[in-house]
Every structure is written in structure tokens, then in C-alpha cells.
C-alpha positions in Angstrom: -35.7 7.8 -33.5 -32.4 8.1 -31.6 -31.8 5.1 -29.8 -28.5 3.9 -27.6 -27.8 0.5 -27.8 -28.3 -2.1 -25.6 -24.6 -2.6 -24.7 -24.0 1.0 -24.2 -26.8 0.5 -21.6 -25.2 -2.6 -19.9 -22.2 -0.4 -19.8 -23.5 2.4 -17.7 -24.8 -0.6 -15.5 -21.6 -2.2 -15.1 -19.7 1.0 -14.5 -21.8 2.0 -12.2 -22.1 -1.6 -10.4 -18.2 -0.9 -10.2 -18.6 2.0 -8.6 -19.8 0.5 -5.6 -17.1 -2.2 -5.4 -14.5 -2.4 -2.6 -11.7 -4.3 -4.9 -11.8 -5.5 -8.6 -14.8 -7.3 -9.7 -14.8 -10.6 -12.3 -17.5 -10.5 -14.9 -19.2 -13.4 -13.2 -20.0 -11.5 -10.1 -20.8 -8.3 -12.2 -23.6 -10.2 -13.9 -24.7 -12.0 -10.8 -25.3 -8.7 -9.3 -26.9 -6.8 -12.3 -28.9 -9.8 -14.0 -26.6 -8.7 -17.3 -25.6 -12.0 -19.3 -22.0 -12.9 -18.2 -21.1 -13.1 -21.7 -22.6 -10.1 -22.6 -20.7 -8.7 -19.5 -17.2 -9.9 -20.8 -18.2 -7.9 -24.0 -19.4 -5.0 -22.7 -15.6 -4.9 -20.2 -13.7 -5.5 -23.2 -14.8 -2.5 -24.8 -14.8 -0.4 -21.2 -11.3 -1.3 -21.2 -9.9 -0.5 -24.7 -11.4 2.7 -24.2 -9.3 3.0 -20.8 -12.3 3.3 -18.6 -11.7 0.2 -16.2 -8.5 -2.0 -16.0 -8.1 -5.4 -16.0 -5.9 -7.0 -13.3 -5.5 -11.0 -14.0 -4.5 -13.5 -12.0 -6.3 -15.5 -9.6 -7.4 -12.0 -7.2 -8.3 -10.8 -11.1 -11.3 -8.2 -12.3 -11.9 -5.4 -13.6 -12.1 -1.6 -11.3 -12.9 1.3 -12.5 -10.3 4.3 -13.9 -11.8 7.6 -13.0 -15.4 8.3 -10.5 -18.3 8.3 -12.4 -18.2 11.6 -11.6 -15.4 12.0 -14.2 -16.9 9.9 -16.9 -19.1 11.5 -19.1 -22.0 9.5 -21.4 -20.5 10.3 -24.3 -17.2 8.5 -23.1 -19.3 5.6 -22.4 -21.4 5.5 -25.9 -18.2 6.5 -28.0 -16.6 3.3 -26.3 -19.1 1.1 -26.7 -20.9 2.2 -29.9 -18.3 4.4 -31.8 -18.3 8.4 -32.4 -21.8 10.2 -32.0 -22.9 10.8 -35.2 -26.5 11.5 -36.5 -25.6 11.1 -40.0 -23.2 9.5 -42.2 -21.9 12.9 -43.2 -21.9 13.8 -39.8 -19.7 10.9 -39.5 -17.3 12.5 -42.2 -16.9 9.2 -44.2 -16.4 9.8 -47.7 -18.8 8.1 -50.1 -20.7 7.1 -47.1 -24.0 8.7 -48.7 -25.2 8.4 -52.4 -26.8 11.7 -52.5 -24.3 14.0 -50.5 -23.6 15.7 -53.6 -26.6 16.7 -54.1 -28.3 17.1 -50.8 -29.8 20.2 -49.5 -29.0 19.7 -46.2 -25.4 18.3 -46.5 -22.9 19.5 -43.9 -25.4 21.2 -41.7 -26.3 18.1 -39.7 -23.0 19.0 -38.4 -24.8 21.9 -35.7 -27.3 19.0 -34.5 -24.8 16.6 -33.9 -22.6 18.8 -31.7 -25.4 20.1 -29.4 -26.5 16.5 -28.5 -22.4 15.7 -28.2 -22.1 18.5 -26.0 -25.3 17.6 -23.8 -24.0 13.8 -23.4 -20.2 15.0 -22.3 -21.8 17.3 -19.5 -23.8 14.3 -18.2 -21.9 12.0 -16.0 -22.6 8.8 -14.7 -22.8 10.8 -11.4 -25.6 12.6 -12.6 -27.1 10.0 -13.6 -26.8 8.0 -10.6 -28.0 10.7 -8.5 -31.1 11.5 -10.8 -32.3 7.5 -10.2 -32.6 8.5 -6.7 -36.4 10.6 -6.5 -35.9 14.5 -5.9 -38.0 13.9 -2.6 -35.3 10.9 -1.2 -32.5 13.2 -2.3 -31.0 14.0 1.2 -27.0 15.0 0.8 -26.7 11.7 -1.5 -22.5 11.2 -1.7 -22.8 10.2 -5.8 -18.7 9.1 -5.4 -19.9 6.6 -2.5 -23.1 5.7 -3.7 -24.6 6.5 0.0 -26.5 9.5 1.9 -24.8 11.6 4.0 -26.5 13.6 6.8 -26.6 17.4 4.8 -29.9 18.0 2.9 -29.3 19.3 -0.4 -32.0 21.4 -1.7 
């Protein structure tokens, strides 16, 4: 079964609970608002910002904002921050000595066809899309994804 971790969940929550925010936000108010541990929260930003998602302003007006719109970050950014490269398989992966039997597998190196479809599916996903997809297709009336509110325009 392909699963996504639980942290690369939190992320997309967090992210998108930034989204909304006016200025930065601390980790304590992030998992006030999303029910998200608040250590699990400082994890989860850590990794958001090595991968250059959010920033991190300190000082005592200090939090975290968001880099791009979630309009501009794809899935894949957010796993491959969180959880590493996409990679179904070890040789996928491209480790050497990773598997026992790669030298004599049948099906070594052609993993490598899967593994770029689902890539390419997750990088033309954004968290826009997502956003706007947890919205019912009957409610969806001009919904602004960037602002996180409905505008007047119906969208068909």
C-alpha cells in the first residue's frame, strides 16, 4: 500500500493554516488552531523550512510565513521535504546495494516508469488544488484558493 506519512500530512495542514495568516505565525498558535501537537508542529516547520518552503523570523514578533502561494507549491515539494525523494522502490531510489536481489531481479530498473508517473501526478497537484477540492463541487462558487475566501463569480 502506498501510504504518506503522518508528518507529511501535518505539513499540508500547517502550510495551508499559513496560508490564511495575516503575519508570521509561532508553532504554538499553529497547533492551537489545527489540533497538531506543538511539538510535532516544531518538527514538521523545521523540515518546511530547510526545504525553503516557509521562513523563520525570530525575535519576539517571531514565526514562521509562508515562501510561495499554495498555489505554487506542489505535493511532491511538500512530501520530498518532509519524507525524502518519491521513490517506490529501493532501486527506484538508485542506492547501490540497497536490494539483495537487484542483480537478479526480473523487474530491476523498470520500477523506474511507475515511479515517475506518480512523481509527475503529485508535482501537478498543488496545495491550491487541494484546498479548493475540500470545498464540495456544489459550494464551489468563484472560491479565491490564494485568499482562502469566495468571491462573487460562479465557476462552473
Amino acid at each position: 500500500m502506498l501510504r504518506l506519512s503522518r508528518l507529511t500530512d501535518y505539513a499540508v495542514v500547517v502550510l495551508v493554516r499559513l496560508s490564511s495568516a495575516v503575519t508570521v505565525e509561532t508553532a504554538p498558535s499553529i497547533a492551537a488552531a489545527t489540533g497538531i501537537p506543538e511539538p510535532t508542529v516544531s518538527k514538521v516547520l523545521k523540515g518546511l523550512a530547510q526545504a525553503n518552503l516557509v521562513t523563520s523570523q525570530r525575535g519576539a514578533h517571531g514565526g514562521y510565513r509562508l515562501n510561495r502561494t499554495l498555489a505554487a507549491i506542489p505535493v511532491a515539494d511538500v512530501i520530498v521535504a518532509i519524507d525524502g525523494p518519491i521513490a517506490l522502490t529501493a532501486c527506484v531510489e538508485g542506492s547501490v546495494g540497497s536490494c539483495e536481489s537487484q542483480s537478479l531481479c526480473p523487474m530491476a530498473g523498470r520500477w523506474g516508469v511507475v515511479n515517475d508517473a506518480i512523481s509527475e501526478a503529485l508535482t501537478s497537484i498543488t496545495l491550491a488544488d487541494m484546498q479548493r477540492e475540500a470545498v464540495p463541487k456544489s459550494l464551489r462558487i468563484g472560491l479565491s484558493v490564494e485568499a482562502g475566501t469566495f468571491a462573487s463569480s460562479i465557476v462552473e
